[in-house]
Structures are given as C-alpha cells and as structure tokens.
Biotite code that builds the C-alpha atoms (Angstrom):
import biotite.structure as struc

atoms = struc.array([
    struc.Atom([156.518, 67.807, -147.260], chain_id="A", res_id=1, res_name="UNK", atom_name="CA", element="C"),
    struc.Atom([156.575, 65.098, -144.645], chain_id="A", res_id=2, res_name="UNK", atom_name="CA", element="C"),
    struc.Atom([159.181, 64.492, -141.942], chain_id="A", res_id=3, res_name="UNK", atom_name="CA", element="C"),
    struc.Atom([161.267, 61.463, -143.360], chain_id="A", res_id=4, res_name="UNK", atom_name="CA", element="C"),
    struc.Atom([160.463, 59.885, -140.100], chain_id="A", res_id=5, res_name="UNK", atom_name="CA", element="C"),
    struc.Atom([157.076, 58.651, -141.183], chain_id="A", res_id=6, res_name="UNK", atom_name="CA", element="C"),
    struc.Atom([158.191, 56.368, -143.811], chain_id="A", res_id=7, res_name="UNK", atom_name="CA", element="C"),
    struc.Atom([161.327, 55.705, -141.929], chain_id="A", res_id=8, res_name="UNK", atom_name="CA", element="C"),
    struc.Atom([158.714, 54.171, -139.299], chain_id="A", res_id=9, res_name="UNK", atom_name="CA", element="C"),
    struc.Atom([156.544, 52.181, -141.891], chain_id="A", res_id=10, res_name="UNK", atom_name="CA", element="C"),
    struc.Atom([159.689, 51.034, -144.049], chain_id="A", res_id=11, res_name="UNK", atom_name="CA", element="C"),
    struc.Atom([161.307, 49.312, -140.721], chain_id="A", res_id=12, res_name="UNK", atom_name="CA", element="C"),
    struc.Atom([157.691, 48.081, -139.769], chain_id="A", res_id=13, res_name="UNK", atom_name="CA", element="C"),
    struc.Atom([156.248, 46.514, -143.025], chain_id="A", res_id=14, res_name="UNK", atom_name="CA", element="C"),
    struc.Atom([159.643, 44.891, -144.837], chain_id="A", res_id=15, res_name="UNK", atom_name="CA", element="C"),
    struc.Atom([162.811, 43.789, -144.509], chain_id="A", res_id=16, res_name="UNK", atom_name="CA", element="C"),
    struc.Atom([166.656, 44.304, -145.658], chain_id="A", res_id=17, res_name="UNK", atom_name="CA", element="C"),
    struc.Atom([166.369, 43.772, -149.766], chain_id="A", res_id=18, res_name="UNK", atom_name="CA", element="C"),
    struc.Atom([162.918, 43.820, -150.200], chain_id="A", res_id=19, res_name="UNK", atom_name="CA", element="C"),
    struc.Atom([161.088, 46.415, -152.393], chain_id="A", res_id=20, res_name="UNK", atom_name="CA", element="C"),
    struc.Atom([159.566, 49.637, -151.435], chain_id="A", res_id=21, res_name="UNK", atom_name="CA", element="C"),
    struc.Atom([156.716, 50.702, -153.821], chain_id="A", res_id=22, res_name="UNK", atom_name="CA", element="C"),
    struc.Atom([155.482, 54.338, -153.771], chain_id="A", res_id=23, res_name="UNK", atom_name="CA", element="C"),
    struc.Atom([153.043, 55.299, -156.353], chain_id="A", res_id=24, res_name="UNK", atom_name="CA", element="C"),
    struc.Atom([153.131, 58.736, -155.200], chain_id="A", res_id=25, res_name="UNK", atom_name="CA", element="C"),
    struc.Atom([156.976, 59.417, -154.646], chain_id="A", res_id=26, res_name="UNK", atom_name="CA", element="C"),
    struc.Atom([156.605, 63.268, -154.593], chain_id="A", res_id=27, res_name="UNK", atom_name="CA", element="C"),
    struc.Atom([159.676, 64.897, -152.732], chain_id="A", res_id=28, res_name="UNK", atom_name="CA", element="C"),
    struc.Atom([160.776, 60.748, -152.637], chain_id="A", res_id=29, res_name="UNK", atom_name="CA", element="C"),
    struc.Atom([161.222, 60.814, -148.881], chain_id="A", res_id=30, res_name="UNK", atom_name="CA", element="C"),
    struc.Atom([160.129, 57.002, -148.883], chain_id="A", res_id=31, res_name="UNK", atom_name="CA", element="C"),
    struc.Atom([162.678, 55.875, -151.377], chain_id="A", res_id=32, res_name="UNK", atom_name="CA", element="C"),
    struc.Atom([164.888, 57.963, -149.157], chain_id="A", res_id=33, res_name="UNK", atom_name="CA", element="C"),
    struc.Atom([164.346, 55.984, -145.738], chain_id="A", res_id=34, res_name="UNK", atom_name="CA", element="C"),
    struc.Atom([164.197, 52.431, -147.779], chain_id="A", res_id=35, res_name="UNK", atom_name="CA", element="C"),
    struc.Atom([167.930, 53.391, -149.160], chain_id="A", res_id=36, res_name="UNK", atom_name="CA", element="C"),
    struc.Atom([169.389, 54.019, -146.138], chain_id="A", res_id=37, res_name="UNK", atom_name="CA", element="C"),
    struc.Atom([167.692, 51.218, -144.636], chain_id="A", res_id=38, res_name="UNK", atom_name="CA", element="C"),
    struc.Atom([168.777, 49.176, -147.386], chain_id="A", res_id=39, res_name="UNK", atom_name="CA", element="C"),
    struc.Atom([165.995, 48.124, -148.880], chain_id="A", res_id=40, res_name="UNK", atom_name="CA", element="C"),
    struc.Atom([165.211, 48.225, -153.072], chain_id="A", res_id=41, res_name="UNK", atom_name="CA", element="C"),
    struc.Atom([162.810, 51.148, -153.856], chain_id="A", res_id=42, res_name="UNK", atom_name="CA", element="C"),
    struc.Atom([160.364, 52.431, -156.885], chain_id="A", res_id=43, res_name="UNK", atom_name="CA", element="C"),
    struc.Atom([159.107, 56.031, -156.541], chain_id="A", res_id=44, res_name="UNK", atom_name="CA", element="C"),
    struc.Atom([156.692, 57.322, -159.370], chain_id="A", res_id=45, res_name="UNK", atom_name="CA", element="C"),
    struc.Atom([155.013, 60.667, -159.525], chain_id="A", res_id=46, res_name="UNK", atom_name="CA", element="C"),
    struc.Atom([152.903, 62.715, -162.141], chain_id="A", res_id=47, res_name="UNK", atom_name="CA", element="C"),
    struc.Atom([154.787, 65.524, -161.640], chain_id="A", res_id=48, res_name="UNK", atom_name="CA", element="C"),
    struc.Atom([157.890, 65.503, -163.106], chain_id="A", res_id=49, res_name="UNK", atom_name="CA", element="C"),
    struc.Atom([159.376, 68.243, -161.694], chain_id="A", res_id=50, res_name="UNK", atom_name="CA", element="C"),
    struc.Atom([159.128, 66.795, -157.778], chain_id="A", res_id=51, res_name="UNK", atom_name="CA", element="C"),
    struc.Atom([161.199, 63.849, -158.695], chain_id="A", res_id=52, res_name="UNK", atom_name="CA", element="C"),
    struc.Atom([163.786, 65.969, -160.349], chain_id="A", res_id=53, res_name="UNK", atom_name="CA", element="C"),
    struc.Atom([164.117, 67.610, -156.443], chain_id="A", res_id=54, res_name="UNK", atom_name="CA", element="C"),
    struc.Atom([163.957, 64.365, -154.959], chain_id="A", res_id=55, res_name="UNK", atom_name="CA", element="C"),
    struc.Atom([166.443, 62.901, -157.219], chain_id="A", res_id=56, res_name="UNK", atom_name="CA", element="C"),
    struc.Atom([168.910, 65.151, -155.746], chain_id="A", res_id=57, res_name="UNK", atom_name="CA", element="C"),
    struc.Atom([168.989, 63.676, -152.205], chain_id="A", res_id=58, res_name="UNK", atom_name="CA", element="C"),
    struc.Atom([170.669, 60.409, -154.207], chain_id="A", res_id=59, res_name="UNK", atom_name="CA", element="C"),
    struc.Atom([173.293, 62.221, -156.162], chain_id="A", res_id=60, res_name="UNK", atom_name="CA", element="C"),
    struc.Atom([175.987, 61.015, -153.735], chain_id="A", res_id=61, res_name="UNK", atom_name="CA", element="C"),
    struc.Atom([174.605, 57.593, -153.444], chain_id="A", res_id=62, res_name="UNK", atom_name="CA", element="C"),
    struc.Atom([176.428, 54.748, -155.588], chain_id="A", res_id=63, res_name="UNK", atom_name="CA", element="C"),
    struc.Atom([174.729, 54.113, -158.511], chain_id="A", res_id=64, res_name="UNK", atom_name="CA", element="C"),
    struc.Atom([173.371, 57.314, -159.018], chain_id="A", res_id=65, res_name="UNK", atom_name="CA", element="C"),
    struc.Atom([171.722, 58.194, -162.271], chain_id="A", res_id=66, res_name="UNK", atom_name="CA", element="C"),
    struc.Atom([169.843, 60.685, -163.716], chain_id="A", res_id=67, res_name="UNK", atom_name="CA", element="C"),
    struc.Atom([167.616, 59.940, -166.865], chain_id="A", res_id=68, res_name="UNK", atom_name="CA", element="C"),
    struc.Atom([167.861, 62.536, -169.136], chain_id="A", res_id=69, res_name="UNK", atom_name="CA", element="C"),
    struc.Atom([164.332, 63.807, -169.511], chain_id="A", res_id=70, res_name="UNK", atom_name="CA", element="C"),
    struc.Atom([164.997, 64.309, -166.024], chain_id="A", res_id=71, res_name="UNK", atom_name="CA", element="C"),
    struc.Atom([168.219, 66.055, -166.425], chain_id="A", res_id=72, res_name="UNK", atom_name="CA", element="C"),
    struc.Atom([166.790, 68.853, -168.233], chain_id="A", res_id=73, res_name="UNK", atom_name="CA", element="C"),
    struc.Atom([163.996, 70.208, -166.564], chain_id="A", res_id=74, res_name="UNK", atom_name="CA", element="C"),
    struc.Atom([164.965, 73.033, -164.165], chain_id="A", res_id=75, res_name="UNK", atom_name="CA", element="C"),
])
C-alpha cells in the first residue's frame, strides 16, 4: 500500500480546488483520499471489488457518504 503522501504530492501538483481526480486503479483509494481532503472531486475504479470495499471505509465519516449496495455486502 502506498504512503498517502505520494498522491497527496501529485494531487497538489497537477490540479486545483474542484477539479477532478481520475484513478483507474483506485486500489486501497489513497488518491481519492488526498483529493478529498484537498478538496478536489474524485473517481476511483478498481477490478477488485473487495479493495474498494476497504477503501470505502476511510470516507464513512465524510458528508455524503454512501455505500452502494453490491458493495455493502461483500465482507
């Protein structure tokens, strides 16, 4: 898993406040992770379901927060 500094860095580096952050390989989601709290609007997709159920857990106290139910019930 990679230090959330990394795309911390390239987030603050490559966009600004409100623009989209595209990751086609979201994994544990620590990019959509540094572009919320750096408010910017993210996208995280992954093949494996299963990491973005963990990584959807680092949002659950974040307004907004949903979880879609295919999601919801894998363990």
């Amino acid at each position: 898993m990679q230090p959330t500094g990394i795309p911390d860095f390239f987030v603050r580096f490559l966009t600004e406040p409100d623009d989209l952050v595209v990751d086609p390989f979201g994994g544990t989601v620590r990019t959509g992770l540094a572009a919320e709290r750096l408010g910017r609007r993210w996208l995280v997709t992954d093949w494996m379901l299963e990491y973005l159920r963990g990584g959807a857990e680092l949002f659950r106290g974040c307004a907004g927060f949903g979880l879609h139910p295919a999601l919801a019930t894998l363990d």
